[in-house]
C-alpha positions as CSV (number, residue, x, y, z in Angstrom):
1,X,69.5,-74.7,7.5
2,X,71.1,-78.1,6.7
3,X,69.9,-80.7,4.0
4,X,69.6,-84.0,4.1
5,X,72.5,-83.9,1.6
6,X,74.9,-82.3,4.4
7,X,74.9,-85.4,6.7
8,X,77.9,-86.8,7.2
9,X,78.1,-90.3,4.6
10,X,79.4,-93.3,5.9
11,X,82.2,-95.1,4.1
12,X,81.0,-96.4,0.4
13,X,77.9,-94.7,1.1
14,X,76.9,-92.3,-1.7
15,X,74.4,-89.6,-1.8
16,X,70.6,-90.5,-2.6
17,X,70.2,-88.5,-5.9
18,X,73.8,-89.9,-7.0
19,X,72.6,-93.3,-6.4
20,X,69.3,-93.1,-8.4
21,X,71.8,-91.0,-11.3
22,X,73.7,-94.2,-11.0
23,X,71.3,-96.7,-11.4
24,X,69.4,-94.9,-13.9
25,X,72.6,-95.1,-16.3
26,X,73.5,-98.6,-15.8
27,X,72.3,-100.3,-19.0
28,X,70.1,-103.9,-18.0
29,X,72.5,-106.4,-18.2
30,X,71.5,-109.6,-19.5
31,X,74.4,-112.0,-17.3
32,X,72.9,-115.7,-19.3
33,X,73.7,-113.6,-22.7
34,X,76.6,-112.5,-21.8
35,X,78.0,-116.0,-20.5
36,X,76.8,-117.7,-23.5
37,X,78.3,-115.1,-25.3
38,X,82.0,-115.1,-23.7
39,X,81.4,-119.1,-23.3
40,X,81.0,-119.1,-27.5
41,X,84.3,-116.7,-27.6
42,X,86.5,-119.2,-25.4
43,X,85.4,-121.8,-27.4
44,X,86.2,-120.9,-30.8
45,X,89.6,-119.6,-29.4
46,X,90.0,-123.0,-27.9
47,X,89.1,-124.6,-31.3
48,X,91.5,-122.2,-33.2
49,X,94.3,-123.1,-30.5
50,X,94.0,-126.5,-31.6
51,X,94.1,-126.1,-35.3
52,X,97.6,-124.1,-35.0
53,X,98.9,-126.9,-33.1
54,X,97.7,-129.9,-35.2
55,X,99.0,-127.1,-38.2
56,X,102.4,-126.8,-36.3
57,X,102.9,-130.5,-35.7
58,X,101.9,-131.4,-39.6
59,X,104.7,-128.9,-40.5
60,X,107.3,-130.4,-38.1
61,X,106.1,-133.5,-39.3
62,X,106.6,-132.9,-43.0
63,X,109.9,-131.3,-42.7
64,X,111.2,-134.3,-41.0
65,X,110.1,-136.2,-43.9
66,X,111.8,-133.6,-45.9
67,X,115.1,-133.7,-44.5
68,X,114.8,-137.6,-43.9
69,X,114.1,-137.7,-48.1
70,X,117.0,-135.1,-48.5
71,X,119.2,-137.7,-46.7
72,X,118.1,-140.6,-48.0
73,X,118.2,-139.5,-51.7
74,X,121.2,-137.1,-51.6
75,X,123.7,-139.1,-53.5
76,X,120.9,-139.7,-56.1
77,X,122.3,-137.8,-59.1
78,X,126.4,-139.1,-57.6
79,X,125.0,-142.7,-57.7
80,X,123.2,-142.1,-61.1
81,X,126.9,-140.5,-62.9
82,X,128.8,-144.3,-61.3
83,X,126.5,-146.6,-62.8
84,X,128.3,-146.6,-66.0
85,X,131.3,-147.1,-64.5
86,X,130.0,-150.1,-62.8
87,X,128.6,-151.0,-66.6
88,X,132.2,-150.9,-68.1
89,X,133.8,-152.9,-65.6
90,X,131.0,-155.4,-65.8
91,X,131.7,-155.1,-69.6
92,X,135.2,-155.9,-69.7
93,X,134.8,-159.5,-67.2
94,X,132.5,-160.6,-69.8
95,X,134.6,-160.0,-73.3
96,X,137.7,-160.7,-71.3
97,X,139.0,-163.9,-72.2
98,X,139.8,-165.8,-69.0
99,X,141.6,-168.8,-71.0
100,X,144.5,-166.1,-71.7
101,X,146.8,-166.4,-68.7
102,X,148.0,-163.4,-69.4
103,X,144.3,-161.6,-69.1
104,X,143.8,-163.7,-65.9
105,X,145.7,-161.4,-63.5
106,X,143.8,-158.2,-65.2
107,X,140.5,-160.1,-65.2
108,X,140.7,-161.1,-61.6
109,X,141.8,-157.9,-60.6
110,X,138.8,-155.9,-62.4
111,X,136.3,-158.4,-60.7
112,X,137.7,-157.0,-57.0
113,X,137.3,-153.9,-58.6
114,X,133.6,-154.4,-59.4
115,X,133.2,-155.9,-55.8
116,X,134.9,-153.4,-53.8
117,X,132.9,-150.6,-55.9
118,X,129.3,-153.0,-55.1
119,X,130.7,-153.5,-51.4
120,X,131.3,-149.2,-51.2
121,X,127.8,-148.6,-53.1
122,X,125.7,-150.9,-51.0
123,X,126.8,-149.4,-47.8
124,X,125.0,-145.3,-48.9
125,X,122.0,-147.9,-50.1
126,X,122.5,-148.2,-53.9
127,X,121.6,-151.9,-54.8
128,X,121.7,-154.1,-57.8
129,X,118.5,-155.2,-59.9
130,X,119.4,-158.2,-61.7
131,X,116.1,-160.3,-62.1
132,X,117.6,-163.6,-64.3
133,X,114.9,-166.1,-63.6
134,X,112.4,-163.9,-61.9
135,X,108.8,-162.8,-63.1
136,X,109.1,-159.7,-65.4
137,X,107.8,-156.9,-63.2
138,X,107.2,-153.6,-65.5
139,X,108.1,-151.4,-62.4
140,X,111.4,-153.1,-61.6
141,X,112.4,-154.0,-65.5
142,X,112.1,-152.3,-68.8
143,X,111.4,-155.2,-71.7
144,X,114.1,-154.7,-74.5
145,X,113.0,-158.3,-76.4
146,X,110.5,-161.2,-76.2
147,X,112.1,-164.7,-76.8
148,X,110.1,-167.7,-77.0
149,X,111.4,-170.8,-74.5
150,X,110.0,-174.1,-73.9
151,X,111.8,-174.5,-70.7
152,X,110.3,-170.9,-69.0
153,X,107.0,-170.0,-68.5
154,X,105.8,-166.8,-70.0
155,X,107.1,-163.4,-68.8
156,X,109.9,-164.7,-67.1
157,X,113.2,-162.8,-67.5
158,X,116.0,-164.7,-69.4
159,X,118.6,-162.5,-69.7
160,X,119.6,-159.1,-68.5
161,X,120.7,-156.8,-71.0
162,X,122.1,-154.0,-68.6
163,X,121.4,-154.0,-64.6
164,X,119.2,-151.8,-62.8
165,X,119.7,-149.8,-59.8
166,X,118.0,-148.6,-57.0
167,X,118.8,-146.3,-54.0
168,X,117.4,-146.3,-51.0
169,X,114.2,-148.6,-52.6
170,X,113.4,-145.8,-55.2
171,X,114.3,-147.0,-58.6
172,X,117.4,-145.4,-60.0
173,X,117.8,-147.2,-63.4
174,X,115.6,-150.1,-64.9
175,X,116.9,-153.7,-65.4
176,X,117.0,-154.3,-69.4
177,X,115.9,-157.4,-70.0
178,X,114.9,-160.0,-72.7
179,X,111.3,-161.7,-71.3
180,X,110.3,-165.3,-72.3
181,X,107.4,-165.8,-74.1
182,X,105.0,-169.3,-74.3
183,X,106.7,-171.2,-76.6
């Protein structure tokens, strides 16, 4: 007695009750669903791609600036401890008494001093703030007295009192300063 179930099967042929199991198990598949689905997925993993990368490139980008600041403004506190070395020598030119001869040769050779210290400083970016004859700026100056003169007009500074510094174009020190007023 043969079945229909003992005939030979062709190659990726499978029985008939095996295929109708088969078929019966296989959920519906919805393919649109699931392409809008997997489209949705891609998407947001395209999106959250693109946010590590413009993340990664801020960072780089603020670290330059970091390390850029770090060299820029190393020599901040060095520069800061000078300054009143560059005061005293400024000090001693004016109380020094250039109608001694015998000061002269000191004198002259404190004021190369004071120019080969400037020369040295300028070249790591410290420079000088000395404002005689310019506007009073509050973020440049700090006011130490208000002096009436006819011959400047108001807020003008007249005389520096100490000079201010800056490295790099961040303020080190403020210019003191004695600021006309109307008079």
């Amino acid at each position: 007695m043969t079945h229909e179930t003992d005939k030979p099967l062709e190659e990726g042929q499978q029985p008939e009750a095996a295929q109708q199991q088969t078929e019966e198990q296989l959920p519906e598949v919805d393919l649109a669903a699931d392409v809008a689905r997997l489209e949705a997925e891609l998407n947001e993993q395209r999106e959250a791609v693109l946010r590590a990368k413009a993340e990664v490139d801020n960072i780089r980008r603020r670290s330059a600036q970091d390390v850029e600041k770090a060299h820029k403004f190393a020599l901040e506190k060095f520069a800061g401890d000078l300054l009143p070395v560059a005061d005293s020598l400024e000090r001693a030119l004016e109380l020094g008494d250039v109608s001694d001869e015998a000061l002269k040769p000191m004198l002259e050779g404190i004021e190369l001093t004071l120019k080969s210290f400037h020369s040295a400083t300028n070249k790591y970016g410290l420079e000088v703030v000395d404002p005689v004859g310019q506007p009073f700026n509050p973020e440049l100056h700090q006011a130490m007295a208000m002096q009436p003169s006819p011959e400047h007009p108001a807020n003008t500074v007249l005389t520096v009192v100490q000079k201010g510094y800056s490295l790099n174009g961040r303020l080190l020190r403020p210019a003191m300063v004695v600021v006309s007023t109307a008079g």
